[in-house]
C-alpha positions as CSV (number, residue, x, y, z in Angstrom):
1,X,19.0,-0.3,-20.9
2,X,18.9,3.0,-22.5
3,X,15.3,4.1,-22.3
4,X,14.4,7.4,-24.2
5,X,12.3,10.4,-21.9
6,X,8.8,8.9,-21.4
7,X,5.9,10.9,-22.5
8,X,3.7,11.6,-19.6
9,X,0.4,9.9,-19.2
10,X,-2.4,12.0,-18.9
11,X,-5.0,10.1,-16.2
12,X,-8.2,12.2,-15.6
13,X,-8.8,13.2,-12.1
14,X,-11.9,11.6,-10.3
15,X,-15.2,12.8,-10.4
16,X,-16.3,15.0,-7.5
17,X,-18.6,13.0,-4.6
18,X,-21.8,14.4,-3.1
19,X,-21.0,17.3,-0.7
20,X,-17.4,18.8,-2.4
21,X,-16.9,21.4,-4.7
22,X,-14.1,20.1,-7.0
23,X,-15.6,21.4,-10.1
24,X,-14.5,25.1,-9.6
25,X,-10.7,26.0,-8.3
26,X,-10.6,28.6,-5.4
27,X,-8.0,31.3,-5.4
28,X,-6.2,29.7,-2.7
29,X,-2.6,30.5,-2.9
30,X,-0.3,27.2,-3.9
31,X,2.5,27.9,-1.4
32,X,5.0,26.1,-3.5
33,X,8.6,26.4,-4.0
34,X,8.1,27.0,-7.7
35,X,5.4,28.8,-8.1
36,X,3.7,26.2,-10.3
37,X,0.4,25.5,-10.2
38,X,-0.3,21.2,-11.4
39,X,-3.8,20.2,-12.0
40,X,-2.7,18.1,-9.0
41,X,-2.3,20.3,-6.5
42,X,-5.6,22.5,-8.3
43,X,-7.4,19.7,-7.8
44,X,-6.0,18.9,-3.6
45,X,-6.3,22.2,-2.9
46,X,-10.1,23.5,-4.1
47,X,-13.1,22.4,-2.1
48,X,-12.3,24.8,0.9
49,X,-10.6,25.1,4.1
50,X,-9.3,21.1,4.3
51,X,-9.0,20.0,8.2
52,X,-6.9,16.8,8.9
53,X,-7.9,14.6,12.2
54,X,-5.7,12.3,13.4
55,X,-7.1,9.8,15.7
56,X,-4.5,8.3,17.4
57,X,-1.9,10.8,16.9
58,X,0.7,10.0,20.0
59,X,0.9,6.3,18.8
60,X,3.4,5.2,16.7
61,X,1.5,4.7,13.5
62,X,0.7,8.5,13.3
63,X,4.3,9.4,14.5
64,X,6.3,7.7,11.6
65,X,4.1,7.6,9.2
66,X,0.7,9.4,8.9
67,X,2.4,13.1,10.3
68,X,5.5,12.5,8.5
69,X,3.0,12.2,4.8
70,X,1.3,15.4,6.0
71,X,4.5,17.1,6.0
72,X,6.3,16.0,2.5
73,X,2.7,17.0,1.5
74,X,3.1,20.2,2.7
75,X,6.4,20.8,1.7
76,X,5.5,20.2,-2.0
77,X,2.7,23.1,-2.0
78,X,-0.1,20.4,-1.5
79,X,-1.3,21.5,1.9
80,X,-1.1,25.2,2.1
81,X,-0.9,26.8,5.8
82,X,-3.5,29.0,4.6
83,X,-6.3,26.5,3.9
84,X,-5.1,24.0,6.3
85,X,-5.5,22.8,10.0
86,X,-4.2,19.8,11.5
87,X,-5.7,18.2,14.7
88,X,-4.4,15.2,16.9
89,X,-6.3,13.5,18.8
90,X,-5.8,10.8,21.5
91,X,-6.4,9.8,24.9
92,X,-2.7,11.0,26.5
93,X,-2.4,14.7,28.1
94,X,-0.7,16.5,26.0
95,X,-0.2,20.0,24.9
96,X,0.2,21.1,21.3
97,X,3.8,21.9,21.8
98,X,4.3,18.0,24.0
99,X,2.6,17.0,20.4
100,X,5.0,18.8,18.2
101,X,8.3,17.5,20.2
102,X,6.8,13.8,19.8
103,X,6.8,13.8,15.4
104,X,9.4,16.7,15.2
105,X,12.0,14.2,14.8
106,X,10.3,12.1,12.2
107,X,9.9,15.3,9.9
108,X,13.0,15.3,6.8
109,X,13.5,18.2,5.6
110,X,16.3,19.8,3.5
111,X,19.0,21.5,5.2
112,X,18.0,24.8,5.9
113,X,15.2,24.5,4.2
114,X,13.3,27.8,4.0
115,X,9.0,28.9,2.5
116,X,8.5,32.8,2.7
117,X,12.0,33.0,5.1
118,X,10.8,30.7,7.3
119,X,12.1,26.6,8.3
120,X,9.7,24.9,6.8
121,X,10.0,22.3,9.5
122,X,8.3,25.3,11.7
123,X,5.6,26.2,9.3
124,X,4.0,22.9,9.3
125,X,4.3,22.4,13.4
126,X,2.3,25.5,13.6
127,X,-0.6,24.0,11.9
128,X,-1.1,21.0,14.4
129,X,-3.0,21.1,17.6
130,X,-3.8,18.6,20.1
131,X,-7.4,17.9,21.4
132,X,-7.1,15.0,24.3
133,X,-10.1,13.0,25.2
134,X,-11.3,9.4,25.6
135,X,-12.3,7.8,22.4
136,X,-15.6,6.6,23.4
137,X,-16.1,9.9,24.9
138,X,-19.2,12.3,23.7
139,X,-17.2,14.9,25.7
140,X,-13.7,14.8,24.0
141,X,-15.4,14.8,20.4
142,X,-17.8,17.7,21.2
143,X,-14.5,19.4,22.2
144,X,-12.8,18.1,19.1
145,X,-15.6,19.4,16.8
146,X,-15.5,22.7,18.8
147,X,-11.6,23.1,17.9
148,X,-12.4,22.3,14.1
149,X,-14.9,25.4,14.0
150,X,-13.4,27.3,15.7
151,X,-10.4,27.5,13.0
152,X,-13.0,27.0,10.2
153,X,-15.5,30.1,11.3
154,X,-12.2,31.8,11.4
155,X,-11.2,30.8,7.9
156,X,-14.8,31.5,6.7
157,X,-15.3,35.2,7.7
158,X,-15.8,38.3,5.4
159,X,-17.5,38.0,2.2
160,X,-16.4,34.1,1.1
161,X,-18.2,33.0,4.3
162,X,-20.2,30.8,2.7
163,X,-17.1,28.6,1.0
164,X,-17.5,24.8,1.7
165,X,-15.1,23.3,3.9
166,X,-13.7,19.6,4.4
167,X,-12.9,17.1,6.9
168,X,-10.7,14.1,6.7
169,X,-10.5,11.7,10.0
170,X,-7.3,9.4,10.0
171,X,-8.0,6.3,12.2
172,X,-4.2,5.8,12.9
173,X,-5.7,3.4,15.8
174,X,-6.6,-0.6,16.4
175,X,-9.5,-2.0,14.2
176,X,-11.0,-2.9,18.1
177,X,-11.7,0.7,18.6
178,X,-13.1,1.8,15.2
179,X,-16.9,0.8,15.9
180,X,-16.9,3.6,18.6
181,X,-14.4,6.4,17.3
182,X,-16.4,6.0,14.0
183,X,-19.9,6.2,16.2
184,X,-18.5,9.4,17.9
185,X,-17.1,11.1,15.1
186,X,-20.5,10.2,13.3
187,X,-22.5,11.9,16.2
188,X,-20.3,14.4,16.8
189,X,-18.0,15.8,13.9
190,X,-19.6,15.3,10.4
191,X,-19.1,18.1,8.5
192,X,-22.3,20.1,7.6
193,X,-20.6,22.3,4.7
194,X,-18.7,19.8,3.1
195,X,-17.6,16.6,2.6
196,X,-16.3,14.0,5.3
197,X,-14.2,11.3,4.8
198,X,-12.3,8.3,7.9
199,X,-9.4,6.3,6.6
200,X,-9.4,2.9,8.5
201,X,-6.1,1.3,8.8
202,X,-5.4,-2.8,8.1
203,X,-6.5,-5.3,9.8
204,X,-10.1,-5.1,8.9
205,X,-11.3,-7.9,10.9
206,X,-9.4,-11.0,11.5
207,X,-11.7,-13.6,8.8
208,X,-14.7,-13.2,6.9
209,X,-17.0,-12.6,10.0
210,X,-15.7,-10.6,11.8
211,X,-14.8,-8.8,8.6
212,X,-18.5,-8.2,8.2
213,X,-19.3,-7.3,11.4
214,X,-16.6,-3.9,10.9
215,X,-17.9,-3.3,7.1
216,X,-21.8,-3.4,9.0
217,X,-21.0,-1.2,11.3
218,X,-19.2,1.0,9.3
219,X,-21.7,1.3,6.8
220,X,-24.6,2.0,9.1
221,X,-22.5,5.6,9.8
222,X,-20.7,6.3,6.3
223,X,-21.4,5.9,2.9
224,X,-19.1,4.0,0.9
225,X,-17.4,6.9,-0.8
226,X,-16.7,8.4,2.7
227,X,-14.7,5.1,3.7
228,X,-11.4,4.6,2.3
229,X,-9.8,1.5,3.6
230,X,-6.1,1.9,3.4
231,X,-3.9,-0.9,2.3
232,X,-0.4,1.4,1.6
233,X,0.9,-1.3,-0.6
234,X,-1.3,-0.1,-3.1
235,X,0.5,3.3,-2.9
236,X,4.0,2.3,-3.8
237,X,5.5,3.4,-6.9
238,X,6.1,0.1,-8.9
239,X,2.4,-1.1,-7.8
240,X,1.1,1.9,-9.2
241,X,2.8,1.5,-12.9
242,X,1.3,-2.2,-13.1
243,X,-1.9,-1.1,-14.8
244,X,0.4,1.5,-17.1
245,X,2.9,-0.8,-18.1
246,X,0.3,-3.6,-18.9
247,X,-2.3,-1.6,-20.8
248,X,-0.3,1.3,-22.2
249,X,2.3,-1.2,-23.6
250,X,1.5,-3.4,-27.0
251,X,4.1,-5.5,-26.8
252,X,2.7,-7.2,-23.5
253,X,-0.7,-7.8,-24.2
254,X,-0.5,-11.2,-26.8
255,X,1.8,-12.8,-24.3
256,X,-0.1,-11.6,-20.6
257,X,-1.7,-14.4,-20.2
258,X,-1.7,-18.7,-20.1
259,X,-0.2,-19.3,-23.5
260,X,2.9,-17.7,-22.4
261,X,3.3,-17.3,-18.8
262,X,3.8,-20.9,-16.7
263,X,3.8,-19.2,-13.2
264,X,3.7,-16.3,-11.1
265,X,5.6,-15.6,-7.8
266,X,4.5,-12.6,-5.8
267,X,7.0,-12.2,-2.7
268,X,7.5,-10.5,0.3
269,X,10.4,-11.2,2.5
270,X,12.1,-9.8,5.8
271,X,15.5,-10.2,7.5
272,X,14.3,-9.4,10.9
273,X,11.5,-11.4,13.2
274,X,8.7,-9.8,15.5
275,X,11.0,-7.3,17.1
276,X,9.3,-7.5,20.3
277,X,5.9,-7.4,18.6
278,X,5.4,-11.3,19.4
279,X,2.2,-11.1,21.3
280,X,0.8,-9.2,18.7
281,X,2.0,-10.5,15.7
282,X,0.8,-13.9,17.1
283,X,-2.9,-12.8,16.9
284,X,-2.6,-12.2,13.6
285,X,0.5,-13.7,11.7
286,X,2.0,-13.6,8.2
287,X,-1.1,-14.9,6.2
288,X,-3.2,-11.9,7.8
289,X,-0.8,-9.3,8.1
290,X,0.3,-9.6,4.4
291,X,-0.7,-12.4,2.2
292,X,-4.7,-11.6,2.3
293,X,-4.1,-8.0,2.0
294,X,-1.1,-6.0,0.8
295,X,0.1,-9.5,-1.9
296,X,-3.4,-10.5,-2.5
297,X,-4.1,-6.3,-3.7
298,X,-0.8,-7.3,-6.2
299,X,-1.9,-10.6,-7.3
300,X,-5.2,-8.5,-8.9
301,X,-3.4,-5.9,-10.6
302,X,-1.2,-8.3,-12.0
303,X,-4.4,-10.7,-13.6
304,X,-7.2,-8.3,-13.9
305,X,-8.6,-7.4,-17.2
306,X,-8.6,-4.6,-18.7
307,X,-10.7,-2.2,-17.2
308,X,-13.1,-0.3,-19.8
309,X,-11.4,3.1,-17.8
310,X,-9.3,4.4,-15.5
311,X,-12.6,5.3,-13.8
312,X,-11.5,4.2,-10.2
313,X,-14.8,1.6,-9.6
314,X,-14.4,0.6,-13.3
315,X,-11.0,-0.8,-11.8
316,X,-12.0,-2.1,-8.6
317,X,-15.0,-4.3,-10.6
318,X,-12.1,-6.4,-12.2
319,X,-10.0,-6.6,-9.3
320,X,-13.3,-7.9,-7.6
321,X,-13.8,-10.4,-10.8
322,X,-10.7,-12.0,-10.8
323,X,-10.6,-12.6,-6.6
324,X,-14.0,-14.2,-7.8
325,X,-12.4,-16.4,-10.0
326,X,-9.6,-17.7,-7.1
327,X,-10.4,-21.4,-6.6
328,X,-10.4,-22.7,-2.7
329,X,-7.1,-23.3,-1.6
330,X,-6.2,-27.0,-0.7
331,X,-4.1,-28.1,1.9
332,X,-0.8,-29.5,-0.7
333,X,-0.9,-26.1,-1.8
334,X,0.3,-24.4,1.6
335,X,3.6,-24.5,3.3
336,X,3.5,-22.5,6.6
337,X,6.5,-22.2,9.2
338,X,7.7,-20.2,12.2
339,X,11.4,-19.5,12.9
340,X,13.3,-20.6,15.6
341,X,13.2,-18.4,18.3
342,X,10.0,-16.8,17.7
343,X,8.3,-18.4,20.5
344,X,11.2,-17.2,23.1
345,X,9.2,-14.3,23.1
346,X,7.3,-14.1,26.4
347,X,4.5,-12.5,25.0
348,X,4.7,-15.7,22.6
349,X,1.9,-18.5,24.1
350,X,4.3,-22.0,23.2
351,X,1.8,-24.0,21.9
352,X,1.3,-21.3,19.1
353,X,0.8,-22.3,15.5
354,X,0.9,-18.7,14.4
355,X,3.0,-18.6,11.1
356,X,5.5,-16.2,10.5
357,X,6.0,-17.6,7.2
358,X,4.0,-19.3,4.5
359,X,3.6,-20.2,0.9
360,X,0.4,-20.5,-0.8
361,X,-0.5,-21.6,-4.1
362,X,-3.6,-19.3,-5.6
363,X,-5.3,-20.7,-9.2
364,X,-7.5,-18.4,-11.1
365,X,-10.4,-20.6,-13.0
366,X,-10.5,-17.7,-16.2
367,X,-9.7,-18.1,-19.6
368,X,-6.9,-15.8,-19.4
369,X,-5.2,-17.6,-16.1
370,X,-6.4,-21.3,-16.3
371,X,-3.5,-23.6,-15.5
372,X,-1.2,-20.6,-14.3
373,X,-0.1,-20.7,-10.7
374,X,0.1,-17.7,-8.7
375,X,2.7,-18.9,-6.3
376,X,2.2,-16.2,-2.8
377,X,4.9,-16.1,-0.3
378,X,5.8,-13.7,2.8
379,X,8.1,-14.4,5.6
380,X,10.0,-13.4,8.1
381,X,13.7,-14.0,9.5
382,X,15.0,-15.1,6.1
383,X,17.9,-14.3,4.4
384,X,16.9,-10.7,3.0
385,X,14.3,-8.3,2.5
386,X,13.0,-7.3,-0.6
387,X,9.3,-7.6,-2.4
388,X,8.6,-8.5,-5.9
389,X,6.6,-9.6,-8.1
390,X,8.2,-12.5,-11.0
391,X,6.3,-13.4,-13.8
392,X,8.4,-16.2,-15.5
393,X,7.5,-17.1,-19.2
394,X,7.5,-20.9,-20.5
395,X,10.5,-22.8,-22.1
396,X,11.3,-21.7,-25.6
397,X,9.9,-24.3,-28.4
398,X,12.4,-25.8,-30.5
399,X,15.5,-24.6,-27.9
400,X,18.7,-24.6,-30.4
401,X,20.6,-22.8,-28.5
402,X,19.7,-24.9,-25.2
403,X,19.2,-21.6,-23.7
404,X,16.3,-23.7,-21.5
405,X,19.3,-24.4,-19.7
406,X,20.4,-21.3,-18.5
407,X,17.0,-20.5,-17.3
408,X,13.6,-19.0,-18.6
409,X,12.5,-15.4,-19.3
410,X,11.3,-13.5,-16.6
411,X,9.9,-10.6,-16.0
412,X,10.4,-8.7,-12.6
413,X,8.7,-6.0,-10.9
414,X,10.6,-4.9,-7.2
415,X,8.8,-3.1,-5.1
416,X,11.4,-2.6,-1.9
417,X,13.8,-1.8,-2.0
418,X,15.8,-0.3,-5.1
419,X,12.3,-0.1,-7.1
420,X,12.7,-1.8,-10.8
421,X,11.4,-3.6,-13.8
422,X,13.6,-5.9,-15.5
423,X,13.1,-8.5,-18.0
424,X,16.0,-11.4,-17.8
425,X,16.6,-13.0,-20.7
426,X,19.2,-14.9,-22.5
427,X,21.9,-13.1,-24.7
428,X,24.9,-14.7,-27.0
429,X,28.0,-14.6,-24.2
430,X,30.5,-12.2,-25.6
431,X,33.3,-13.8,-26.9
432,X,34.6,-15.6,-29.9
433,X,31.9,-18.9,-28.8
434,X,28.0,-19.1,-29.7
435,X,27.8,-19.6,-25.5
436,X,24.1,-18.1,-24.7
437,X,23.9,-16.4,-20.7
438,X,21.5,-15.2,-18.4
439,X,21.4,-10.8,-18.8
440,X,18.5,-8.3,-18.4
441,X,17.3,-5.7,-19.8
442,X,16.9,-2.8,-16.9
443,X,14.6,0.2,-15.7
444,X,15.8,0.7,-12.3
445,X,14.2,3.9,-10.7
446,X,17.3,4.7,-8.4
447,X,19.6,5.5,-12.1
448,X,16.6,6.1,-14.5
449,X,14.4,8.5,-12.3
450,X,17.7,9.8,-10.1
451,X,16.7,13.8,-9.9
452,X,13.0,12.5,-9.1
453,X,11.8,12.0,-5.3
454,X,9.7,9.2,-5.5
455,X,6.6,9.8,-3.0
456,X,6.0,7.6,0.2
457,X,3.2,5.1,-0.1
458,X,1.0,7.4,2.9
459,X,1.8,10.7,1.4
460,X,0.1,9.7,-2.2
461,X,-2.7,7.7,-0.6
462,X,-3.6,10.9,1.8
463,X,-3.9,12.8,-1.1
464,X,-5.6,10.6,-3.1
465,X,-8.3,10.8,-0.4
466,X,-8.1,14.4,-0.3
467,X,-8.9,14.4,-4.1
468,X,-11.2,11.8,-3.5
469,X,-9.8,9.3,-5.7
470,X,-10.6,5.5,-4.1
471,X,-8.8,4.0,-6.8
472,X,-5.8,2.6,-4.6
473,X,-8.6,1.8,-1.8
474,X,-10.1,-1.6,-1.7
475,X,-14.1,-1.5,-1.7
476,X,-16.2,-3.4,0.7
477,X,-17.0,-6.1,-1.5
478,X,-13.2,-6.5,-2.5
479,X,-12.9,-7.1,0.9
480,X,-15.5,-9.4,1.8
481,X,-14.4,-11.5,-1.5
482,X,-10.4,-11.3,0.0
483,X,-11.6,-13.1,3.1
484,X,-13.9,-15.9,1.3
485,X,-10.5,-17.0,-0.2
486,X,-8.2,-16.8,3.6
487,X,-10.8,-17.4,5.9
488,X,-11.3,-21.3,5.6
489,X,-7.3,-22.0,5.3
490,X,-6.6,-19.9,8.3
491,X,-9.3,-21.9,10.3
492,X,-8.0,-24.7,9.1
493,X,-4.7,-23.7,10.6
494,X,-5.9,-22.3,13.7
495,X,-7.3,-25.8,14.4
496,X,-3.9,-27.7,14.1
497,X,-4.9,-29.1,10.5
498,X,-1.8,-27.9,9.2
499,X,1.1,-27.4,11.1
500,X,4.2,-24.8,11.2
501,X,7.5,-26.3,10.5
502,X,10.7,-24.9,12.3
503,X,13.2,-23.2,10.1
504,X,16.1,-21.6,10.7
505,X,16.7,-17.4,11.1
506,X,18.7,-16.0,7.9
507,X,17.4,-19.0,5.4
508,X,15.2,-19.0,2.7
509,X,12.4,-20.5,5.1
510,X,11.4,-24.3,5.3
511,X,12.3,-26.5,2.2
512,X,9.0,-27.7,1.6
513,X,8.5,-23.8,0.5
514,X,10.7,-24.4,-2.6
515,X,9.7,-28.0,-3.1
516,X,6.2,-26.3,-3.6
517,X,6.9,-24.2,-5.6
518,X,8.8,-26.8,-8.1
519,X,6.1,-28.9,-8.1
520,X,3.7,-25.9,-9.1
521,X,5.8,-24.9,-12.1
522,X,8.7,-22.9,-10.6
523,X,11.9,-23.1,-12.3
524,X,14.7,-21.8,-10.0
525,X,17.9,-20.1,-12.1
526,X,20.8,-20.6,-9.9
527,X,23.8,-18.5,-10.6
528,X,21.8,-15.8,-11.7
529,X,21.8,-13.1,-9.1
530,X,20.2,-9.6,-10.2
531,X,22.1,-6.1,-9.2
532,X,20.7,-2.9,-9.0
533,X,23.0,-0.7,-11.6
534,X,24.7,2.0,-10.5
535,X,26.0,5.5,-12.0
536,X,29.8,5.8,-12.2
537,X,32.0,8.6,-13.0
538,X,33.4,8.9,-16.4
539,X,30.6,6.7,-18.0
């Protein structure tokens, strides 16, 4: 698919909250490689001297993936070592430089990398320091606040000492903990010159309760625009260019929708079990660790409306509209299993019913959707990895060229890996014969987008927060909405109402899976097998 240079879109950036000064650019220096100077980075660097606490920074969450973000920020002018500070904190004794050895190896840079003469690797180490305390310590966060200011007042002397600074708290910890390391932080470590703002990390809660009971005590120590609820799915590339590619394009908009489309498959699938994460995994499994959350986020970009801007809370209203309009999910609808060997696991109780893979079967009751199934799967241990979403279009009318045969239209959106959009279609088989054959038409980012580093899902959602953008956040009553739809199927589940069934490691899962999704409007093409296109010499 030959596909012309796109013109860029121009998205406004977010209005400014209460307590920042977006509106007026500082003279901070960009500290980028080529001396440009993006509204982007403008509008990430202004506001003052930024600080960046992460809470929980020697577990593994921080180590491989919130640290590593800091630093491709960094690199890319984002963060300059003039206006920024970096602060771990965590319960183990550590020095800065025991903190430094721990990410170190996570850090990619270019070979020999250089900024101002100097490895870039080393620039960015020097900005981190290590605070160690308990977390529902008073003591350790006094000490933490003392180590902010102490780099801030520094920052703030001479004749600009009055410049507003920011804080940014990254809860890289268990949702158990957050009540208290929120409480302390609130107590201890607001920011009176500026604005502060706590990522929470998934889970939040475990069902609609217990959900509750974290938004409440959230909310009783941070407004809502200081709370951005992470979900990193809504960070990646592909996820981001739904709205774009629905609402930018013409040609979609007559045929998004129940007069066109007969289903929808939104999948997420791994080749690898627990990896020694059984006992945890078990607590949780595959509906709460990705259906409700990362594929539910997809399913409403994918059927929202229109949103009358790209005003982020003009888009999280219709996200929150069409979860409204999910109908309760019944029991014929749902296929869960567990593989076999996941409860070899010691840490693996063996009368669990924890599923490590399931298929659900969501219905919106709008006019645009009625009729439509949104067919939700995730597993484990099957026989790949790779997420996408599949929108497949309804038998052509009137088929001359029985083209029904060799399968339907579809259009598909991968997210991981080898990020494309592709529409499959039928095409006259070349050749002397009027033989029809399944072909696509192709965007794939790896040939398309080849000299362009697409970002990580953390290091675009960090600096969305920065910027203050929640658009790619989900709001509290998104959330509370999410788990109205889960929480009575996984209770359901929990009390042995439906049960797992056993399927092998390296298959497609259990065969009811498939059956399900045949019965709910699936049409499988066999033969068919997508492959990412690659550049050769001499074409």
């Amino acid at each position: 698919m030959s596909v012309p240079n796109p013109e860029p879109l121009v998205i406004p950036p977010p209005a400014a909250d209460n307590g920042s000064a977006l509106s007026t650019p500082t003279a901070d220096s960009d500290n980028t490689n080529d001396g440009s100077s993006s509204p982007l980075k403008v509008s990430a660097i202004q506001g003052g001297f930024l600080t960046v606490v992460v809470l929980g920074a020697s577990g593994d969450l921080a180590k491989k993936k919130t640290f590593p973000a800091l630093f491709n920020l960094f690199k890319q002018g984002f963060l300059p070592s003039d206006s920024v500070q970096i602060i771990g904190y965590a319960r183990s004794k550590l020095s800065n430089d025991d903190l430094r050895q721990k990410i170190v190896g996570y850090l990619k840079a270019e070979k020999n990398a250089l900024q101002d003469g100097e490895s870039v690797t080393k620039k960015f180490l020097n900005l981190i320091s290590y605070v160690s305390g308990a977390y529902d310590s008073k003591e350790g966060f006094v000490q933490l606040d003392k180590a902010i200011q102490s780099v801030e007042s520094v920052e703030n002397e001479g004749p600009d000492s009055s410049r507003s600074t920011r804080r940014l708290f990254y809860l890289a910890l268990p949702p158990s903990v957050y009540p208290q390391v929120s409480k302390m932080v609130h107590e201890n470590c607001m920011n009176k010159h500026g604005w502060t703002r706590v990522i929470v990390e998934k889970p939040f809660g475990k069902d609609l309760s217990s959900a509750e009971e974290l938004s409440k005590q959230l909310g009783e120590l941070f407004t809502e625009d200081q709370l951005y609820r992470i979900d990193h799915y809504l960070g990646k590339e592909i996820v981001q260019n739904l709205l774009v590619m629905r609402f930018a394009n013409r040609f979609f908009i007559p045929i998004w929708n129940r007069d066109n489309i007969s289903n929808v498959q939104i999948v997420f699938r791994e080749n690898f079990g627990t990896e020694g994460r059984g006992g945890y995994f078990d607590e949780y499994g595959i509906i709460r660790d990705i259906i409700q959350n990362h594929l539910l986020q997809v399913l409403c970009l994918v059927a929202m409306e229109k949103p009358v801007s790209v005003n982020p809370e003009d888009i999280r209203d219709e996200k929150v509209k069409v979860l409204k309009a999910v109908e309760p999910i019944r029991d014929e609808d749902v296929v869960i299993g567990q593989y076999e060997g996941y409860k070899d696991d010691p840490t693996v109780p063996d009368d669990s019913n924890t599923p490590t893979f399931a298929t659900v079967v969501l219905r919106i009751n709008n006019e645009r959707w009625d009729g439509v199934p949104f067919i939700i799967k995730a597993g484990k241990a099957l026989d790949g990895r790779k997420a996408e979403i599949r929108v497949q279009f309804k038998d052509v009318p009137g088929d001359i060229f029985k083209c029904n045969k060799k399968g339907r239209n579809e259009f598909v959106m991968r997210l991981q890996p080898s990020e494309a959009m592709y529409m499959k279609l039928t095409v006259k088989q070349p050749g002397l014969e009027m033989g029809g054959t399944q072909s696509e038409l192709d965007l794939s980012y790896g040939e398309r987008y080849k000299d362009v580093v697409i970002p990580e899902a953390y290091e675009r959602l960090l600096l969305d927060t920065i910027r203050g953008d929640q658009q790619h956040f989900v709001r509290r009553d998104e959330l509370k909405v999410a788990w109205e739809i889960f929480t009575p199927l996984l209770h359901r589940i929990e009390c042995g109402k439906i049960k797992c069934l056993t399927y092998p490691q390296g298959s497609r899962g259990p065969p009811e899976a498939d059956a399900l999704a045949q019965r709910a409007g699936y049409n499988r093409t066999y033969g068919y097998v997508w492959k990412p296109p690659t550049l050769q010499s001499g074409m």
